[in-house]
ZAMARGU-4260 file (C-alpha; in steps of 0.2 Angstrom, whole numbers, plus 5000, padded with zeros to 4 digits):
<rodrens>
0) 5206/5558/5065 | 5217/5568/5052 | 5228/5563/5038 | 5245/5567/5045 | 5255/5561/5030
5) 5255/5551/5015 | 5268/5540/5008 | 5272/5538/4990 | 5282/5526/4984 | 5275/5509/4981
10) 5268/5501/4962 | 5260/5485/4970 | 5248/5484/4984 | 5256/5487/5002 | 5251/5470/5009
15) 5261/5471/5026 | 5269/5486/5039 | 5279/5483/5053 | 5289/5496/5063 | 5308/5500/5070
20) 5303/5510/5087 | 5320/5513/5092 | 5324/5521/5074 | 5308/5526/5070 | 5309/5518/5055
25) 5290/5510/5046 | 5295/5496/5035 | 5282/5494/5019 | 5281/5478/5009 | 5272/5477/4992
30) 5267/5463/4983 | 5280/5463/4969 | 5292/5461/4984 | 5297/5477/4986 | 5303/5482/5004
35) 5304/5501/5010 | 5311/5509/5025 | 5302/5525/5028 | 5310/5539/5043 | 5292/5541/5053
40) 5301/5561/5057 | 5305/5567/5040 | 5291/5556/5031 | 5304/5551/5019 | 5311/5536/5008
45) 5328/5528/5019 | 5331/5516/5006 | 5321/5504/4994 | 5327/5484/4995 | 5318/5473/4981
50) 5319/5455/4986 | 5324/5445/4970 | 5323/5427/4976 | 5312/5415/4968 | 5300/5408/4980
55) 5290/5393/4978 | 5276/5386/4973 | 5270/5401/4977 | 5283/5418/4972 | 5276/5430/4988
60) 5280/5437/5003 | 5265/5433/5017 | 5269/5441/5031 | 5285/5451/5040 | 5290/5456/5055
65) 5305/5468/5065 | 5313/5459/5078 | 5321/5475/5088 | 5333/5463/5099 | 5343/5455/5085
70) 5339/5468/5075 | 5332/5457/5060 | 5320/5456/5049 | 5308/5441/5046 | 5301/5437/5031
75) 5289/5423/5028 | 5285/5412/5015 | 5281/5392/5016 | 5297/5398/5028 | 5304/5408/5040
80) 5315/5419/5032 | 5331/5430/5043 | 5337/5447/5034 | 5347/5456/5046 | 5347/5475/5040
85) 5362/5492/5045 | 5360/5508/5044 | 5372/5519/5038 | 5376/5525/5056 | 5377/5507/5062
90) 5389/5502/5048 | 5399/5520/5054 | 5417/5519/5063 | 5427/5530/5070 | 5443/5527/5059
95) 5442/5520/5042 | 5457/5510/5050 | 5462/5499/5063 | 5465/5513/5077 | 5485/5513/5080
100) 5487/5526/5095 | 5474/5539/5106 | 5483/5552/5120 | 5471/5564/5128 | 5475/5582/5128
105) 5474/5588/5148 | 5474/5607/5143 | 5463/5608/5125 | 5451/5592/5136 | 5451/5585/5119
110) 5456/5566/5112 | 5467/5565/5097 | 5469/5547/5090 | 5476/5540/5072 | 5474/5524/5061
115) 5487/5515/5054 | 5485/5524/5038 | 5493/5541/5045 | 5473/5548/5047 | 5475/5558/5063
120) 5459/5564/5072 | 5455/5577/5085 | 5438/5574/5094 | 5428/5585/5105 | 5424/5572/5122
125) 5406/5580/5124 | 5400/5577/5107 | 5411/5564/5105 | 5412/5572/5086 | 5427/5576/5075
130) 5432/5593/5076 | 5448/5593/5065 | 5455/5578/5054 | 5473/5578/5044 | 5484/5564/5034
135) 5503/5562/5037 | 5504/5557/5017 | 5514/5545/5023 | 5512/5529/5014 | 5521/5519/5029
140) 5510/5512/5044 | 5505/5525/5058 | 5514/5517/5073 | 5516/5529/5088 | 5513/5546/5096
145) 5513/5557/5111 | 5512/5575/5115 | 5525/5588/5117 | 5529/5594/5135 | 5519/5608/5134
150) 5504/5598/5124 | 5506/5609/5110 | 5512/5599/5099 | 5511/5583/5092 | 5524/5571/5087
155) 5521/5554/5075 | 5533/5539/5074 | 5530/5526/5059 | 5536/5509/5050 | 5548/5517/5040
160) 5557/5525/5055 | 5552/5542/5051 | 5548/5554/5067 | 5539/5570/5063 | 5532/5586/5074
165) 5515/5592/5070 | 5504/5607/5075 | 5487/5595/5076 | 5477/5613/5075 | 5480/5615/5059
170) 5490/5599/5052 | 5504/5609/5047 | 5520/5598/5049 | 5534/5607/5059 | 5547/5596/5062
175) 5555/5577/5052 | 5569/5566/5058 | 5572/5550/5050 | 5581/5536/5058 | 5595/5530/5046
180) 5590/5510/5048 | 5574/5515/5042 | 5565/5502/5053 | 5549/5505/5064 | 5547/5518/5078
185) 5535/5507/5092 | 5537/5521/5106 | 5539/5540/5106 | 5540/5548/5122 | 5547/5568/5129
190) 5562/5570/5141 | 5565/5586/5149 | 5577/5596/5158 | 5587/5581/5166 | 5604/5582/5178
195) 5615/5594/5170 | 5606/5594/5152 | 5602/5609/5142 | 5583/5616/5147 | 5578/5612/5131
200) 5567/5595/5128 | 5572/5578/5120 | 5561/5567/5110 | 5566/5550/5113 | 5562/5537/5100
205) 5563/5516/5102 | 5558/5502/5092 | 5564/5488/5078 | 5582/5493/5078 | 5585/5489/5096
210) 5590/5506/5105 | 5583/5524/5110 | 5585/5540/5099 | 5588/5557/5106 | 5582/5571/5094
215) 5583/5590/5100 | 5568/5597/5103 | 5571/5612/5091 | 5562/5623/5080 | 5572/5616/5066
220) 5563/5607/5052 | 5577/5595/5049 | 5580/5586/5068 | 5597/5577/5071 | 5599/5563/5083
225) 5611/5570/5095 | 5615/5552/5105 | 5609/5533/5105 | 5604/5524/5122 | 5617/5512/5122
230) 5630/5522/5115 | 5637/5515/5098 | 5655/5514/5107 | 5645/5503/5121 | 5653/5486/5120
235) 5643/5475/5135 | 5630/5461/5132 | 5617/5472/5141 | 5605/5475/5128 | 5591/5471/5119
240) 5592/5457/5104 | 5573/5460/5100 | 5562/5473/5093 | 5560/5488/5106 | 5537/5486/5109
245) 5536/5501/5123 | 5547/5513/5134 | 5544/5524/5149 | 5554/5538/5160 | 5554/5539/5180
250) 5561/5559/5179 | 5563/5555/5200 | 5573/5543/5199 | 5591/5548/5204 | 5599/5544/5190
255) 5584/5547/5178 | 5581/5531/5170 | 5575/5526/5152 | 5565/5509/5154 | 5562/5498/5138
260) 5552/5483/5137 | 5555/5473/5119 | 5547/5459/5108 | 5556/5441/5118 | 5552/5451/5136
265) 5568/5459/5139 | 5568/5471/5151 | 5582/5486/5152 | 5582/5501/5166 | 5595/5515/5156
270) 5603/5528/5164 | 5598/5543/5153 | 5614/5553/5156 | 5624/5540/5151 | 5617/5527/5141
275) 5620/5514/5149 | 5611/5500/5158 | 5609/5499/5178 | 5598/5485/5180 | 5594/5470/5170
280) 5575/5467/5176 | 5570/5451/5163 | 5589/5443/5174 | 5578/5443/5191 | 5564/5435/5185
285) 5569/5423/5172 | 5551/5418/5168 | 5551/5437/5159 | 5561/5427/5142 | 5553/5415/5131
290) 5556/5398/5132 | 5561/5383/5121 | 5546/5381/5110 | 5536/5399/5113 | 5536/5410/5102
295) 5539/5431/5103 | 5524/5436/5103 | 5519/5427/5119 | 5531/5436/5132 | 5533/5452/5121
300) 5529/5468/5133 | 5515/5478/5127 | 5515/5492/5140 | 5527/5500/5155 | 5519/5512/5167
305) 5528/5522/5182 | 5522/5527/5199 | 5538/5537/5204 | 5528/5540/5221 | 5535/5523/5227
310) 5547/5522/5215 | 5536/5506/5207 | 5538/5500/5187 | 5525/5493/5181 | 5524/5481/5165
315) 5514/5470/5157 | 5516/5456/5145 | 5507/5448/5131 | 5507/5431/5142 | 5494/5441/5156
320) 5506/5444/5168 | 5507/5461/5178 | 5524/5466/5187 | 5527/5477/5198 | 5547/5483/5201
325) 5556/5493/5214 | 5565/5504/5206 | 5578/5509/5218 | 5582/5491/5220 | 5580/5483/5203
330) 5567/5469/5212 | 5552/5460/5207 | 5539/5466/5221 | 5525/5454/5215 | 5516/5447/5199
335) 5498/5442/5196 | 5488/5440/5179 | 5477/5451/5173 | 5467/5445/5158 | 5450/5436/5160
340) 5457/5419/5155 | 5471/5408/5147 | 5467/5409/5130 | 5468/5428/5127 | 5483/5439/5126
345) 5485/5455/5135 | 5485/5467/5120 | 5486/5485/5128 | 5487/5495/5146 | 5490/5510/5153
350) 5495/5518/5170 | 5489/5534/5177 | 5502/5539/5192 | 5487/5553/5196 | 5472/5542/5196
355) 5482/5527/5204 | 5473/5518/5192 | 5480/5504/5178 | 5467/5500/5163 | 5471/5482/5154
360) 5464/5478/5136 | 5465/5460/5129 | 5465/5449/5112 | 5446/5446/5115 | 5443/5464/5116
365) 5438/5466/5134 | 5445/5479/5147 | 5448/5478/5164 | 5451/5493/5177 | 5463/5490/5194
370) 5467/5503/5208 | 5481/5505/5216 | 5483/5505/5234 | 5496/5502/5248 | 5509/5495/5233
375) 5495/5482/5224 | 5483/5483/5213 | 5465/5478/5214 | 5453/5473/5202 | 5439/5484/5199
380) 5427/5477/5187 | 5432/5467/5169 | 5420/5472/5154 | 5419/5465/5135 | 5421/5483/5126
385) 5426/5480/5106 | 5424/5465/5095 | 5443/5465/5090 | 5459/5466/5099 | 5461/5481/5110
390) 5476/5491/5101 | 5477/5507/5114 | 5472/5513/5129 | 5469/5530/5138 | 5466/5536/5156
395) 5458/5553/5158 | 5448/5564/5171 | 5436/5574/5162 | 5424/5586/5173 | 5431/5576/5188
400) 5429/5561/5183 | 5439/5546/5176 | 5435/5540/5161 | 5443/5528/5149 | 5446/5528/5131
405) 5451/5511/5121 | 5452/5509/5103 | 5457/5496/5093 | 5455/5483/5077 | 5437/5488/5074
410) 5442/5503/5072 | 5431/5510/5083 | 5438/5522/5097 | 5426/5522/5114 | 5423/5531/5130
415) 5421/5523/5143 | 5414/5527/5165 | 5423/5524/5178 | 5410/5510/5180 | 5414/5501/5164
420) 5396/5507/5155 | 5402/5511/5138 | 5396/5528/5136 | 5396/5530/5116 | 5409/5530/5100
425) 5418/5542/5093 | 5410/5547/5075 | 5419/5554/5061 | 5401/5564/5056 | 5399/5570/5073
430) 5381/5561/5073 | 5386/5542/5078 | 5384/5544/5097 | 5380/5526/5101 | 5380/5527/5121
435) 5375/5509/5126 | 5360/5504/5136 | 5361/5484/5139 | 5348/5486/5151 | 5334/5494/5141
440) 5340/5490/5121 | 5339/5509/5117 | 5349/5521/5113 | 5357/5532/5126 | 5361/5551/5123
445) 5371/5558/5138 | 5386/5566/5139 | 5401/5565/5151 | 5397/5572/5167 | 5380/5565/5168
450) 5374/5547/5175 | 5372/5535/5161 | 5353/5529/5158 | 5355/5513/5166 | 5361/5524/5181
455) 5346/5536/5180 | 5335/5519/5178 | 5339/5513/5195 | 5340/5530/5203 | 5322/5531/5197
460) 5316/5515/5203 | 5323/5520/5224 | 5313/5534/5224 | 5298/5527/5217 | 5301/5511/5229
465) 5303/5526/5245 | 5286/5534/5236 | 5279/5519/5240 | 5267/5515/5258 | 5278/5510/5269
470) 5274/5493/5280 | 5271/5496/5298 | 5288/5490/5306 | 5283/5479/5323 | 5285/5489/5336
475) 5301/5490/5344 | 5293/5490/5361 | 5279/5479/5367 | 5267/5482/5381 | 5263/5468/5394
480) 5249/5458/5391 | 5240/5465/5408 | 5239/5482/5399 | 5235/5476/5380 | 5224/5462/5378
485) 5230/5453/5362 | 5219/5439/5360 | 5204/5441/5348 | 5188/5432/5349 | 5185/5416/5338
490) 5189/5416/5319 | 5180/5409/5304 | 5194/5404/5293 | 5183/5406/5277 | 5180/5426/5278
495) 5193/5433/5289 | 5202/5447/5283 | 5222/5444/5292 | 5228/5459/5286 | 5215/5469/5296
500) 5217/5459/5311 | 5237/5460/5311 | 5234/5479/5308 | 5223/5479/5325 | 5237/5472/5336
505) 5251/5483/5330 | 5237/5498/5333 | 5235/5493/5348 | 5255/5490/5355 | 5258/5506/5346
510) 5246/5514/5358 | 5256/5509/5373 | 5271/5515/5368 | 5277/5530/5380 | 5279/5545/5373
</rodrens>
């Protein structure tokens, strides 16, 4: 047996050693109560913790011990003593902020997210690191984003009402329009070439002043707003007297049509063209409004989703309630709820017309995955994913398959299979991986494409279960007695071997089966 290191470190005699074997971390305690966390790789100090509480009647540590599944430390005295230690890397996330908006880039296959700070992130999926970071400098709240038509581009809404066009390569700023009420910009989304419009692209902008806002897609750095959806000179009732939450296009539609969702659960279908309204969709089902004694937040709309295929809407509010529209008509098709009970509010959810898949995320933090099918939606699976209210939500297809990204107020942004394992965390350090094995309490290092460990795990455990010798299935056919005599002679109880003798009578009807 050979020295294979020696570690330095301590000034009182080492008087207990336990180990982290997930971490491969050795912890050291001294008897001046001086606990050290050694990395068993690198041989080297992680950190040094000196426990200055007076114990009595004795002032000493006697023994200590890791427990790996609560991740604790326990340190004994007259009593049992719980420290519970992080790392660095567990203590990491992926924003500094709560996470305000993620979009995935179909071209690039790269996520690009941002805080509420203005810190916008683009992450590579396979390394799930960060691959470039810029600021806004803007000291208002991040609010909304989306891409341009051609994913080039990159375009940021905020509190203040200020809309601005970035190149996320670089984080060079492009383009700024400001909205003259100054007041919040909840949705951002691109039109293109629409009726008889000009081919160039629109960005359309909603939120806290109650109305749309066409800017010219230009190369201009100083954009104009062109039109407002209502127009100024519109005189009708049809329009929204709350804040503006979410919006959504159907470019099939004929006319194309601008639908907004806002904060008391008004819903409004606009003719883009024109600017005005065509249906009223919160009129046909009254239950849409709040009533006497609920407040905004309980009804307002948190996501819209087209499937222009069947010329559905989709929305969903914060009271868990899914609807499905018909567009061509202005009807309500049906409504179910969708979060996993009463007390939490739907927070979050996206619609992917490709996939014919909806993704939902809740107050509690969990997400739930529905596919779509012959005009409903089924529910797929429901999993607790973060630890805070899920604040956005992504459907993409990565190496063909689906995958789903969520971020939200733990400022964590995750990947997610198709069947709801949580495949790791985004890390601003590119070394936070954190793909999570329930089953096994370990670490899980793959990547998207591959099974998850829990997959490979019971893959691993069929094959040894075929590897195994397989029972001698009773035979299908069965001689007559005549031709196989079956009966044995007398048994003693005590020493007789059944398994032999149960072996001898399948031998034996095996015989007579015809070959």
């Amino acid at each position: 047996m050979t020295i294979m290191s020696t570690l330095i470190g301590h000034n009182n005699p080492v008087q207990e050693l336990t180990l982290n074997e997930s971490k491969q971390h050795l912890m050291s305690l001294s008897a001046d109560k001086v606990l050290k966390i050694w990395d068993m790789k690198t041989y080297q100090c992680l950190q040094t913790i000196e426990v200055k509480q007076k114990f009595r009647p004795v002032d000493m540590i006697t023994a200590m011990e890791y427990d790996e599944i609560r991740h604790c430390l326990l340190l004994c005295t007259r009593k049992v003593n719980f420290a519970v230690f992080r790392s660095s890397s567990d203590m990491e996330t992926s924003h500094l902020n709560p996470v305000s908006w993620v979009i995935y880039n179909t071209i690039f296959e790269i996520a690009i997210s941002s805080d509420e700070l203005g810190n916008v992130i683009v992450w590579d999926i396979d390394s799930f690191g960060q691959v470039f970071k810029f600021s806004t400098g803007d000291v208002s709240k991040m609010t909304s984003g989306c891409l341009d038509d051609k994913q080039r581009r990159l375009m940021t809404g905020t509190h203040s009402g200020c809309v601005r066009v970035w190149n996320f390569s670089n984080g060079q700023k492009l383009a700024e329009a400001q909205i003259l009420t100054r007041k919040e910009v909840s949705a951002l989304a691109i039109a293109k070439q629409v009726g008889n419009l000009s081919q160039q692209p629109y960005i359309l902008s909603a939120g806290w002043d109650r109305a749309v806002h066409v800017w010219p897609d230009s190369k201009d750095e100083d954009l104009e707003c062109v039109r407002t959806i209502p127009p100024a000179e519109y005189q009708g009732e049809s329009r929204h007297n709350a804040d503006i939450t979410c919006m959504a296009i159907a470019y099939n539609q004929i006319p194309c049509l601008i639908i907004t969702g806002a904060l008391d659960g008004s819903l409004f279908a606009w003719i883009y063209e024109t600017g005005y309204s065509k249906y009223c969709l919160h009129e046909v089902d009254e239950s849409c409004l709040r009533k006497r004694g609920e407040t905004h937040l309980e009804k307002a709309v948190e996501f819209i989703g087209v499937i222009e295929e069947d010329h559905l809407l989709v929305t969903g509010a914060a009271d868990q309630t899914i609807r499905l529209w018909n567009l061509a008509w202005g009807s309500l098709e049906e409504k179910f709820l969708a979060a996993k009970n009463k007390y939490e509010r739907l927070t979050a959810g996206k619609v992917n017309e490709e996939l014919k898949l909806m993704t939902v995320g809740d107050s509690s933090g969990n997400i739930s995955l529905w596919s779509y099918g012959q005009k409903k939606f089924t529910q797929l699976w429901a999993r607790a994913a973060h630890k805070d209210p899920i604040t956005c939500m992504e459907l993409l297809k990565y190496k063909e398959k689906v995958f789903i990204l969520t971020g939200g107020i733990d400022k964590n942004l995750m990947l997610h299979s198709e069947k709801g394992f949580c495949i790791g965390i985004f890390s601003r350090t590119g070394r936070g991986i954190k793909g999570i094995d329930t089953k096994n309490a370990r670490m899980a290092k793959y990547h998207p494409g591959f099974t998850s460990e829990v997959a490979k795990d019971e893959e691993e455990k069929k094959e040894a279960s075929k590897k195994k010798e397989k029972v001698i299935p009773y035979p299908r056919y069965i001689a007559p007695f005549s031709q196989v005599d079956m009966s044995l002679a007398p048994m003693n109880k005590a020493n007789t071997n059944y398994d032999a003798i149960f072996k001898e009578k399948v031998d034996r009807a095996m015989d007579c089966i015809p070959k």
